[in-house]
VOKE-265929 format. One record per residue (C-alpha): residue number from 1; residue in three letters; x, y, z. Coordinates in Angstrom, 1 decimal. Each point is the difference from the previous one (the first is absolute). Layout:
BEGIN
PT   nr  rest      c1      c2      c3
PT  NUM   ala       X       Y       Z
...
// end
This chain:
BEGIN
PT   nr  rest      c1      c2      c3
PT    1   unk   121.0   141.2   106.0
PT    2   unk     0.9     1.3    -3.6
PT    3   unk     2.9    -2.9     0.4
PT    4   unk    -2.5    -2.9     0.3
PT    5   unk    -1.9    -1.8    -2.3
PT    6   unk    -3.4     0.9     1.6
PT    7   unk    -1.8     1.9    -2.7
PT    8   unk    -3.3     1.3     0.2
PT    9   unk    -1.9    -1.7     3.6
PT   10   unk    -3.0    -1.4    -0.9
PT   11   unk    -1.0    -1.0     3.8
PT   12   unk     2.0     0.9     3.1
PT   13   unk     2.5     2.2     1.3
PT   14   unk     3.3     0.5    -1.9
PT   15   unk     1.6     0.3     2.6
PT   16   unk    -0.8    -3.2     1.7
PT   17   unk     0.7    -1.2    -3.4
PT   18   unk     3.5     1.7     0.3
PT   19   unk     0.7    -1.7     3.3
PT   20   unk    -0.6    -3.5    -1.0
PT   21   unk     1.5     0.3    -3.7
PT   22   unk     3.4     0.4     2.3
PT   23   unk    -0.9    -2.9     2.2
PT   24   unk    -0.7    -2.1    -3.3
PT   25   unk     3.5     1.1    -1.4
PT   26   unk     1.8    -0.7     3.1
PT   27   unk    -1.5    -3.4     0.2
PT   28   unk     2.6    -2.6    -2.5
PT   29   unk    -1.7    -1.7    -2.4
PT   30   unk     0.4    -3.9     0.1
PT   31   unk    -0.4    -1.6    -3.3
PT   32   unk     0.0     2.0    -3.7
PT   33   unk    -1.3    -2.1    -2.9
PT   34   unk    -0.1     1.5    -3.9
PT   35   unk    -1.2    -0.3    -3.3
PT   36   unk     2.4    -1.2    -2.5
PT   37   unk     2.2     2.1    -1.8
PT   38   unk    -2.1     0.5    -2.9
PT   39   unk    -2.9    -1.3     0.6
PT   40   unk    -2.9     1.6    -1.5
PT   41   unk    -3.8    -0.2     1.1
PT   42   unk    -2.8    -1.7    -2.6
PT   43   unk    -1.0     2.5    -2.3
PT   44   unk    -3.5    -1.1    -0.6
PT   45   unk    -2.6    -0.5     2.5
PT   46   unk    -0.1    -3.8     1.6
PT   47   unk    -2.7    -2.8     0.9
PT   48   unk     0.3    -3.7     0.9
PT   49   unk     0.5    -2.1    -2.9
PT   50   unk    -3.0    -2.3     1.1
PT   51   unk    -2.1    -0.8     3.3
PT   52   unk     1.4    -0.6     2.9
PT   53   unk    -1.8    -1.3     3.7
PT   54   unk     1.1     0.1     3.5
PT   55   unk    -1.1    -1.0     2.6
PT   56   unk     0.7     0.0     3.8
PT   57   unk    -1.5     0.2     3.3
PT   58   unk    -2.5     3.3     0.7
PT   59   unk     1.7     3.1     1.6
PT   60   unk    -3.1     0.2     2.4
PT   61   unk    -1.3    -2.9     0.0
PT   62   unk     3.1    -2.4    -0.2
PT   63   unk    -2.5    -3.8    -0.2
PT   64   unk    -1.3     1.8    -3.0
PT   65   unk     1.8    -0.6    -3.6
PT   66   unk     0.4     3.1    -1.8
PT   67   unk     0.9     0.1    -3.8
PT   68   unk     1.5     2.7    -1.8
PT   69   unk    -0.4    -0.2    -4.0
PT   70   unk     2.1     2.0    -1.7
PT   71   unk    -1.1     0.4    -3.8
PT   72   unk     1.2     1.6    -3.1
PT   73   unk    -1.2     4.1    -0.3
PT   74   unk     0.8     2.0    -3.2
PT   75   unk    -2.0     2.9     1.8
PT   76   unk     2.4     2.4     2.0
PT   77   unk     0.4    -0.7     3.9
PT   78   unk    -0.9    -2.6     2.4
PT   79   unk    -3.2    -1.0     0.7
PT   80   unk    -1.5    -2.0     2.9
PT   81   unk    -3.2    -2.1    -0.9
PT   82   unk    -2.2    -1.6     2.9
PT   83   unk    -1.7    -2.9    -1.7
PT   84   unk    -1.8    -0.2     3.3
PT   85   unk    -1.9     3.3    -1.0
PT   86   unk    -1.0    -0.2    -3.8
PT   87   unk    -2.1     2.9     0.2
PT   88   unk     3.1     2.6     1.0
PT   89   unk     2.6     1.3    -2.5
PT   90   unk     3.9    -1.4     0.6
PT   91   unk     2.0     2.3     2.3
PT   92   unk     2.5     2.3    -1.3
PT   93   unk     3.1    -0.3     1.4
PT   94   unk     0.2     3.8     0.4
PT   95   unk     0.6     2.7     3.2
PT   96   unk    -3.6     1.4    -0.4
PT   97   unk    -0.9    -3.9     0.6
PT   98   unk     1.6     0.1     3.6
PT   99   unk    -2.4    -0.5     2.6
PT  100   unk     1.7    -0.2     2.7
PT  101   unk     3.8    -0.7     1.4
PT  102   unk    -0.5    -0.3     3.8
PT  103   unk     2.1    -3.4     0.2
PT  104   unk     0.1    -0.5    -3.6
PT  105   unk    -0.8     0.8    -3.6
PT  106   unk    -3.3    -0.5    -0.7
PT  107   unk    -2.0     0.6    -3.5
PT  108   unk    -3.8     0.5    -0.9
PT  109   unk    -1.7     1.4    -2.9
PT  110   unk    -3.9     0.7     0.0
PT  111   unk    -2.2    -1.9     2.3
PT  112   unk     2.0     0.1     3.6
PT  113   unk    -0.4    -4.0    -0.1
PT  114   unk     2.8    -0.2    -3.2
PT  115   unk     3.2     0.3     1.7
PT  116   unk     3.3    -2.1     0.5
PT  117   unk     2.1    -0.1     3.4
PT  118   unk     3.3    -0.2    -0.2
PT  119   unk     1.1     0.8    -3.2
PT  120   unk     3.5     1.4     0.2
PT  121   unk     1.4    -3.2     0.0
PT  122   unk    -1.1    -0.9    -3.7
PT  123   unk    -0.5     3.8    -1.7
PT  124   unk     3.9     0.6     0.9
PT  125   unk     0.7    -2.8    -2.9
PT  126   unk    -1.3     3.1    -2.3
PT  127   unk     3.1     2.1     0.9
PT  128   unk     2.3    -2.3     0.6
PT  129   unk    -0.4    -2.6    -2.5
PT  130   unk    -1.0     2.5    -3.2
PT  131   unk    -3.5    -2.3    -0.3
PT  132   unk    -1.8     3.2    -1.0
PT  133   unk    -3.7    -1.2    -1.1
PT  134   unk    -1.4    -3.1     1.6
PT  135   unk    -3.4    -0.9     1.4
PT  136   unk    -0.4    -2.1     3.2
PT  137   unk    -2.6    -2.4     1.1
PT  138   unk    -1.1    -0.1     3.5
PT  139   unk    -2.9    -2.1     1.6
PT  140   unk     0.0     2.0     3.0
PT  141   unk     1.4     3.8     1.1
PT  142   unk     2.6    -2.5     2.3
PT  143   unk     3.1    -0.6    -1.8
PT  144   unk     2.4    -2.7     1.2
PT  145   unk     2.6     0.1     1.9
PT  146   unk     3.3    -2.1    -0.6
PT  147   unk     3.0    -1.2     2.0
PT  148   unk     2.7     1.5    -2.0
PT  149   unk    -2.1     3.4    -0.9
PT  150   unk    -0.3     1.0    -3.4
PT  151   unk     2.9    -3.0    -1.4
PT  152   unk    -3.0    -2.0    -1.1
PT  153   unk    -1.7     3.1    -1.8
PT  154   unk     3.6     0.6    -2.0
PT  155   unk     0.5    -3.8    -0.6
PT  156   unk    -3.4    -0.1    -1.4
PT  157   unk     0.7     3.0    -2.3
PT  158   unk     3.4    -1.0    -0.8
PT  159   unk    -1.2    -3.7    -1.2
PT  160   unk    -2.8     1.4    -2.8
PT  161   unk     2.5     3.0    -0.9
PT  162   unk    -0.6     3.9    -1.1
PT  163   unk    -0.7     0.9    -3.0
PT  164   unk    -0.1     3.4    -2.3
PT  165   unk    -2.9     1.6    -1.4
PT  166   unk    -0.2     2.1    -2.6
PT  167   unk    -0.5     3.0     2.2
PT  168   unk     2.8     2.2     0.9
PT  169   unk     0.8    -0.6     3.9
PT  170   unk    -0.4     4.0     1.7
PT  171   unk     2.2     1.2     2.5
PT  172   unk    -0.3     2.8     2.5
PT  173   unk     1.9     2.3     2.3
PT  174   unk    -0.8     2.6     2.4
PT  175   unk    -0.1     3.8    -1.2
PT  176   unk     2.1     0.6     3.1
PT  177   unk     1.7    -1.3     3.1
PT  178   unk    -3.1    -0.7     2.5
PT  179   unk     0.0    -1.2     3.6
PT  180   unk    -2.7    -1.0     2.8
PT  181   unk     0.8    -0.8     3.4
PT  182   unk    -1.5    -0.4     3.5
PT  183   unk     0.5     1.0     3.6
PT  184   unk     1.5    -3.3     0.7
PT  185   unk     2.9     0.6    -2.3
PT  186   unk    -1.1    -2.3    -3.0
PT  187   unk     0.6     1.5    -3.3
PT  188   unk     0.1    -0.8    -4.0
PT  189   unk     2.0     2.2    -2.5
PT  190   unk    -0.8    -0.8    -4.0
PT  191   unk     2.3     1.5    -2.2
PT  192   unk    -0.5     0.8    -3.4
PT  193   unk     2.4    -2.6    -2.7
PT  194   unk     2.7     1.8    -1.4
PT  195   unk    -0.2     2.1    -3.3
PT  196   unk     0.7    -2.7    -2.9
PT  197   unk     0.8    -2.7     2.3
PT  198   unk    -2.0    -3.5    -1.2
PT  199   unk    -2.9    -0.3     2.5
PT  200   unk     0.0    -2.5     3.0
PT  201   unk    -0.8     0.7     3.7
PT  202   unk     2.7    -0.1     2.8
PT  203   unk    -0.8    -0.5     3.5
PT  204   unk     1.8     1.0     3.3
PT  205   unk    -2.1    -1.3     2.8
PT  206   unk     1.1    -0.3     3.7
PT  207   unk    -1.9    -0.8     3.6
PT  208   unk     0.6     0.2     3.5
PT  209   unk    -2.0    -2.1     2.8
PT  210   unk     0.3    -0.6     3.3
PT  211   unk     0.5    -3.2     0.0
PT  212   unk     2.0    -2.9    -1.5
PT  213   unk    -0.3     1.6    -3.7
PT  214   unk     1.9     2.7     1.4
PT  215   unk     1.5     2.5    -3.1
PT  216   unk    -0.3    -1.6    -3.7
PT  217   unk     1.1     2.2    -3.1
PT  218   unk    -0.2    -1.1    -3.3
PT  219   unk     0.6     1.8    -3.4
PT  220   unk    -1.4    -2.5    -3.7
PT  221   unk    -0.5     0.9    -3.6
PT  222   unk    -3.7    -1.6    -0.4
PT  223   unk     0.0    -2.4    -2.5
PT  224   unk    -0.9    -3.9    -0.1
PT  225   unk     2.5    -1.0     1.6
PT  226   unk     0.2     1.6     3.0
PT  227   unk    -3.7     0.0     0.4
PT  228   unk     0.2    -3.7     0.0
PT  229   unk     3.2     0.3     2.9
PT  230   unk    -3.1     2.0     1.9
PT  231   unk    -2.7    -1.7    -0.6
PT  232   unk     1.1    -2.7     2.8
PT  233   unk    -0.5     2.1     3.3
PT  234   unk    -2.7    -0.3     1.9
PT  235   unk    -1.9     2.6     1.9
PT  236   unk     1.1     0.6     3.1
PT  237   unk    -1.5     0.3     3.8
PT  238   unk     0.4     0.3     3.1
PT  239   unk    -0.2    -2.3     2.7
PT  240   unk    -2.7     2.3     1.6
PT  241   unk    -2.2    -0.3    -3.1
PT  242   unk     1.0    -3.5    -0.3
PT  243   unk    -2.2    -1.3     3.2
PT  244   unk    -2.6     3.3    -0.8
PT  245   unk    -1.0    -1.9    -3.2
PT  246   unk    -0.6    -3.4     2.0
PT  247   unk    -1.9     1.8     2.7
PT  248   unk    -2.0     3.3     0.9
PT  249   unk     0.5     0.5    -4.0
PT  250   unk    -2.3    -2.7    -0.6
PT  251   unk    -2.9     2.4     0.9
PT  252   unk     0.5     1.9    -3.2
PT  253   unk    -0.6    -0.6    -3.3
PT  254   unk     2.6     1.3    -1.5
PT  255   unk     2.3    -2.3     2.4
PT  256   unk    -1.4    -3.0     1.1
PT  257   unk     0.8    -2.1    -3.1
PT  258   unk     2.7     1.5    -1.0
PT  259   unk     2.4    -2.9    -1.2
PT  260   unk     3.3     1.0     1.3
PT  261   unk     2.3    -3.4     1.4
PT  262   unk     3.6     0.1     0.6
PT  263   unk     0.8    -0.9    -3.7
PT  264   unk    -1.8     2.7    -2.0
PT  265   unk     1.3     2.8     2.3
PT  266   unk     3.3     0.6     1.6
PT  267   unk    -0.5     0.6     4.2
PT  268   unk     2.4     2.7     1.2
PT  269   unk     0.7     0.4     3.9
PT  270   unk     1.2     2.9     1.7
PT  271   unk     3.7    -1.8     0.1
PT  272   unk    -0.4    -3.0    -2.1
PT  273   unk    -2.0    -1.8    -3.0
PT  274   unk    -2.7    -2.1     0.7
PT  275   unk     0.1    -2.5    -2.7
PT  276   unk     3.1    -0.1    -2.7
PT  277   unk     0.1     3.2    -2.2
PT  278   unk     0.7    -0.1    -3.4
PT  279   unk     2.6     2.0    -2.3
PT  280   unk     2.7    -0.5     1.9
PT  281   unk     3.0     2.9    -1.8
PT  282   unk     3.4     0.1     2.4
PT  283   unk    -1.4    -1.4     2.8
PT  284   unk    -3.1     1.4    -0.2
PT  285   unk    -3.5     0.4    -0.6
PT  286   unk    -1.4     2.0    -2.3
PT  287   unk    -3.5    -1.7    -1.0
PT  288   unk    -1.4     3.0     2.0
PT  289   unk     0.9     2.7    -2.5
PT  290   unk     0.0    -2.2    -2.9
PT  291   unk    -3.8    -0.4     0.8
PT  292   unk    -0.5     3.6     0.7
PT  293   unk     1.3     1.5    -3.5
PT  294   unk    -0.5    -2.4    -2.5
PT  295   unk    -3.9    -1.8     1.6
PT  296   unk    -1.2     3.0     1.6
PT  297   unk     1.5     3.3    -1.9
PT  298   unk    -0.2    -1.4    -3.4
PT  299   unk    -3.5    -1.0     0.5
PT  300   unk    -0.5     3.5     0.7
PT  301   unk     2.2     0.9    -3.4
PT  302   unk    -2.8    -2.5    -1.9
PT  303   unk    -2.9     2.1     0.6
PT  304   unk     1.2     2.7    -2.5
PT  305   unk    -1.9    -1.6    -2.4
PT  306   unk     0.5     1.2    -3.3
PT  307   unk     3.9    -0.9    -0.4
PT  308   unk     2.9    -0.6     1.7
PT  309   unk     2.0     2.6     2.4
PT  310   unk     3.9     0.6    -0.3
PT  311   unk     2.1     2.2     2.4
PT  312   unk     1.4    -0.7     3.2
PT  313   unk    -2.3    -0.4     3.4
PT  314   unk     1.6     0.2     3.1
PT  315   unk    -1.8    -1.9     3.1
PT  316   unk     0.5     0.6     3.8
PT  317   unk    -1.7    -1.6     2.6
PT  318   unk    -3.5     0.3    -2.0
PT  319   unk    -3.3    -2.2    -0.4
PT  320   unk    -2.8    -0.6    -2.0
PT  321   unk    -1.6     3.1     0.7
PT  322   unk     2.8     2.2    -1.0
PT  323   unk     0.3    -1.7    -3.1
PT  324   unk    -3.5     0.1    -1.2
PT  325   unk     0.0     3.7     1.0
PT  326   unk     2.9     0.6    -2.2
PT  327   unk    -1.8    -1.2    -3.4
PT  328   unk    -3.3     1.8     0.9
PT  329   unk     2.3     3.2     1.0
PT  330   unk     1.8    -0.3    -3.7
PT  331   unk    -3.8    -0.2    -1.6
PT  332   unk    -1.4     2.4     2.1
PT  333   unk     3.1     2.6    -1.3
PT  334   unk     0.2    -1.3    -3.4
PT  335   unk     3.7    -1.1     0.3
PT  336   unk     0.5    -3.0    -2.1
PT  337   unk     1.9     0.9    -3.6
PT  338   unk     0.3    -2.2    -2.7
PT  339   unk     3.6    -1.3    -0.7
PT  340   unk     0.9     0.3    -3.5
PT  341   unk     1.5    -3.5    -1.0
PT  342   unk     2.9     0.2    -2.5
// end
């Protein structure tokens, strides 16, 4: 145990940690993608240069048109605004915000009504693309859902451009090597950033399903670049689920208008691919675990809210619960450090 990078657990038992740590190591990893030599992240704090909009069909309600606004913030973190509710304060994007993550991510602040579904697949942008203060307009808690993920979201960010204000940007680290896990196996490891190194995030993130995704490991320096190389895999289901959605799911609410068609998700049978999968590296698909760490984990990574994070996170076989549990485990036990930027 003293050999492995577990640290101090957080949630779970080490040594079911221990056991799948071995399976994660064992299992090859399939594509490797890095910063560039040199490459050094933005010293000062970032927001979009001016407004941008996008729209797309609802996430629940997919007849509906959903807007997102993203507008210029000087004021630290992200913020999400219902127009729809003028008499409630903007959400903080923020892990004392979570409400819930029984199938996704969902935020509310104040009255229960002032929430947004959903929301990993736009807050991951924070970590991913540097945007560090922005506030979002919403007309509804139901934010849209596109065929090619978050692309649009990027493209959209990418066309009005970053830029600097005059606030330093803040970086943390963990005190300490910290780990949760579950019964079922599923684990995350974040590891503090190395004495003096310059601060970024690295992320070693594999899964294992029963089913036509099969094994996918994957190892990435987070930076714009290969945020945007994620930011084209769907979310991925089952079959099963598939024909769930379209009948007995109908009865609930969370369910029945769910907007899920066989180009905004990728359809994994227990042999095969329902519909063409994306990200195709040696013969292979890896949309799967491109979605996993860099739409679901980083999302989770954006609700440290007062900075950035750098270190190292390793990822196996884990979900949206895990990862929320992680940030609220690392508030809970005071762990996050400043970095000192040279």
């Amino acid at each position: 145990m003293s050999e492995r990078p577990f640290g101090l657990v957080l949630a779970g038992s080490g040594e079911t940690i221990a056991r799948s740590y071995d399976e994660m190591l064992n299992q090859p990893v399939d594509q490797e993608m890095y910063s560039a030599s040199g490459q050094k992240p933005r010293r000062y704090q970032t927001t979009v240069r001016r407004p941008v909009s996008i729209e797309g069909p609802g996430t629940f309600l997919g007849r509906a048109k959903r807007t997102l606004c993203f507008e210029p913030s000087e004021e630290e973190g992200w913020w999400l605004d219902r127009v729809d509710l003028p008499d409630s304060l903007p959400i903080r994007v923020a892990i004392s915000n979570v409400w819930t993550t029984a199938r996704n991510i969902v935020l509310c602040s104040g009255s229960p009504h002032n929430y947004v579904r959903m929301v990993e697949h736009i807050v991951a942008l924070k970590t991913g693309m540097g945007l560090d203060n922005v506030v979002i307009r919403l007309q509804s808690g139901d934010p849209p859902l596109f065929d090619r993920s978050s692309m649009d979201l990027v493209e959209s960010i990418e066309k009005t451009e970053l830029k600097d204000l005059s606030a330093p940007a803040r970086w943390f680290t963990v005190r300490e090597p910290v780990s949760v896990g579950r019964g079922n196996g599923s684990f995350l490891v974040f590891l503090p950033l190395e004495a003096g190194a310059t601060p970024k995030l690295t992320i070693d993130c594999a899964i294992n399903f029963e089913s036509a995704i099969g094994k996918q490991r994957i190892i990435f320096d987070v930076d714009p670049t290969t945020f945007r190389h994620g930011a084209l895999a769907r979310t991925n289901t089952t079959l099963g689920m598939m024909i769930y959605s379209r009948t007995v799911g109908k009865l609930f609410a969370d369910i029945r208008n769910l907007g899920y068609t066989v180009n905004n998700i990728m359809i994994a049978g227990r042999k095969k691919y329902l519909n063409e999968p994306r990200m195709i590296h040696d013969d292979k698909s890896l949309e799967a675990v491109w979605h996993r760490a860099t739409l679901d984990l980083l999302a989770a990574v954006a609700l440290i809210e007062h900075g950035r994070f750098a270190g190292r996170i390793l990822s196996y076989k884990a979900g949206h619960s895990l990862d929320v549990l992680m940030i609220k485990r690392l508030y809970q036990n005071k762990l996050l450090v400043p970095v000192e930027c040279k």
